[in-house]
C-alpha positions in Angstrom: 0.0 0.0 0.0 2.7 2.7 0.8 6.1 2.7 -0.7 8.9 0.9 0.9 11.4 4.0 0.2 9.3 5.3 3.7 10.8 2.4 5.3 14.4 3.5 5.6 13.4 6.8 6.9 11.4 5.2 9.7 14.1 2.7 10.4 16.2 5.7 10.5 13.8 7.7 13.3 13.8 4.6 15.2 16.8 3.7 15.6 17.7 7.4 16.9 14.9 7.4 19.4 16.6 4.2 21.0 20.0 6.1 21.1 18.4 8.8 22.8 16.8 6.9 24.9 20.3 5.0 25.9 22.0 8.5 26.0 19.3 9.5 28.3 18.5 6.6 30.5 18.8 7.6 34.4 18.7 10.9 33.5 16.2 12.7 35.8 16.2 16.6 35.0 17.5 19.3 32.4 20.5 20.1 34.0 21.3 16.5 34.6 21.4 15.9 30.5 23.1 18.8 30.2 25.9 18.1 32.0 26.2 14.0 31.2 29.6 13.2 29.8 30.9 16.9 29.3 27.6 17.4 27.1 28.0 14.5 25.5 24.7 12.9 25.6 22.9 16.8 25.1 25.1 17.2 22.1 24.2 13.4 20.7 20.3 13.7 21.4 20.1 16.7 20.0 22.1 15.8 16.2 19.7 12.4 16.6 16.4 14.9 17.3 17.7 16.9 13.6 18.1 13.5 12.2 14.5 12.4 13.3 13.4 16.2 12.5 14.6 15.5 8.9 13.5 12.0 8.3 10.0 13.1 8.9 9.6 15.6 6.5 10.8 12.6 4.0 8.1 10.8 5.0 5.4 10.3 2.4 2.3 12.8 3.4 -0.9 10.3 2.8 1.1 7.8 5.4 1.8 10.7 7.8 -1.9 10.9 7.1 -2.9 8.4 9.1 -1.8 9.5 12.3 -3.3 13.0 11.8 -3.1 13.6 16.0 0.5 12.9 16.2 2.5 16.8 15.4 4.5 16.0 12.5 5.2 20.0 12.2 6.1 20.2 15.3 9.0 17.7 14.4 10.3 19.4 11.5 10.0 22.8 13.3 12.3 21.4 16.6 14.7 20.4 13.5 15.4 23.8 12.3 15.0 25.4 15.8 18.0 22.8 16.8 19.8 22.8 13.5 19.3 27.0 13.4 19.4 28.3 16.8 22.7 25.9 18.7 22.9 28.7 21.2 19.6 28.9 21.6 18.6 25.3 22.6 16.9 25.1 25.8 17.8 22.0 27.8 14.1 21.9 29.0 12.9 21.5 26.2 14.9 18.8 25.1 14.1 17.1 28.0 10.8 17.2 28.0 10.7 15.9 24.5 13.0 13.1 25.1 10.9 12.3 28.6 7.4 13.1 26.9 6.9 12.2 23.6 9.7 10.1 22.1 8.0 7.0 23.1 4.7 7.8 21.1 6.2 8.8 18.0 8.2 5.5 18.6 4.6 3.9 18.6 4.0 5.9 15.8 7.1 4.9 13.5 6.2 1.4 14.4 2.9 1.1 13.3 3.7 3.1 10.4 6.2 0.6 9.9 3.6 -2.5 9.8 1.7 -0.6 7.4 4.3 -0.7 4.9 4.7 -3.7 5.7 7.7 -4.4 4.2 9.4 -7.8 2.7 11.1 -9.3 5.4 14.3 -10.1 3.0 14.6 -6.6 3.0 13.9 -5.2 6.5 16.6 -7.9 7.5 19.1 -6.7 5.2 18.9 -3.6 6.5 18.7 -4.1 9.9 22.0 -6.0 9.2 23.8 -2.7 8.8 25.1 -2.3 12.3 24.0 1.4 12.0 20.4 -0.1 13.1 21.8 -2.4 15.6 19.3 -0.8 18.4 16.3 -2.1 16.8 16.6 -5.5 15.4 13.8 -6.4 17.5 11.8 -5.5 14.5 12.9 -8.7 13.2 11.1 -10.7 15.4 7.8 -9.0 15.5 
């Protein structure tokens, strides 16, 4: 039904929600992100937040369609805030996104996933790539 060339930007968005989510795990406040590993994991989530920022506007409209409540502008627009504004980045903000909604678009980006559904030759070949190594589990399902 939709086009498998969605599939590598979901795979994509996936896998950097579980890096974030390893970068931020045990992290309990803004500061606390801020100041992980000399910035380190600030730094990461927020190049993997313009990655997932720019993978969704990639992502064909009518299947972005289908989840009308989830804020796909909003996405795109924390991308160029992020990719725009580097001194500008509020650590809150990250926060709460990483804490708050990075789980439901991972719902999201999973179902939009099944709806591809893709070959399974395929979604193993690329999960192969050891870029994609955090979600695997996609194999399975």
């Amino acid at each position: 039904m939709f086009d498998e060339k969605n599939l590598l930007y979901l795979l994509t968005i996936l896998e950097c929600i579980e890096k974030i989510s390893f970068y931020a795990k045990n992290i309990q406040s803004p500061q606390e992100l801020l100041d992980a590993n000399d910035q380190m994991n600030f730094n990461a989530s927020n190049n993997l937040l313009i990655a997932i920022g720019e993978e969704s506007k990639k992502i064909d409209s009518n299947l972005k369609s289908k989840f009308p409540e989830f804020p796909w502008s909003e996405v795109a627009g924390l991308r160029d805030k992020l990719a725009h504004d580097y001194r500008g980045v509020d650590p809150e903000i990250i926060f709460t996104v990483i804490k708050d909604y990075l789980d439901k678009l991972k719902e999201v980006i999973i179902s939009m996933i099944s709806l591809i559904n893709p070959n399974r030759e395929v979604l193993n070949e690329l999960l192969d790539n050891e870029y994609y190594k955090h979600i695997r589990y996609l194999i399975h399902k």
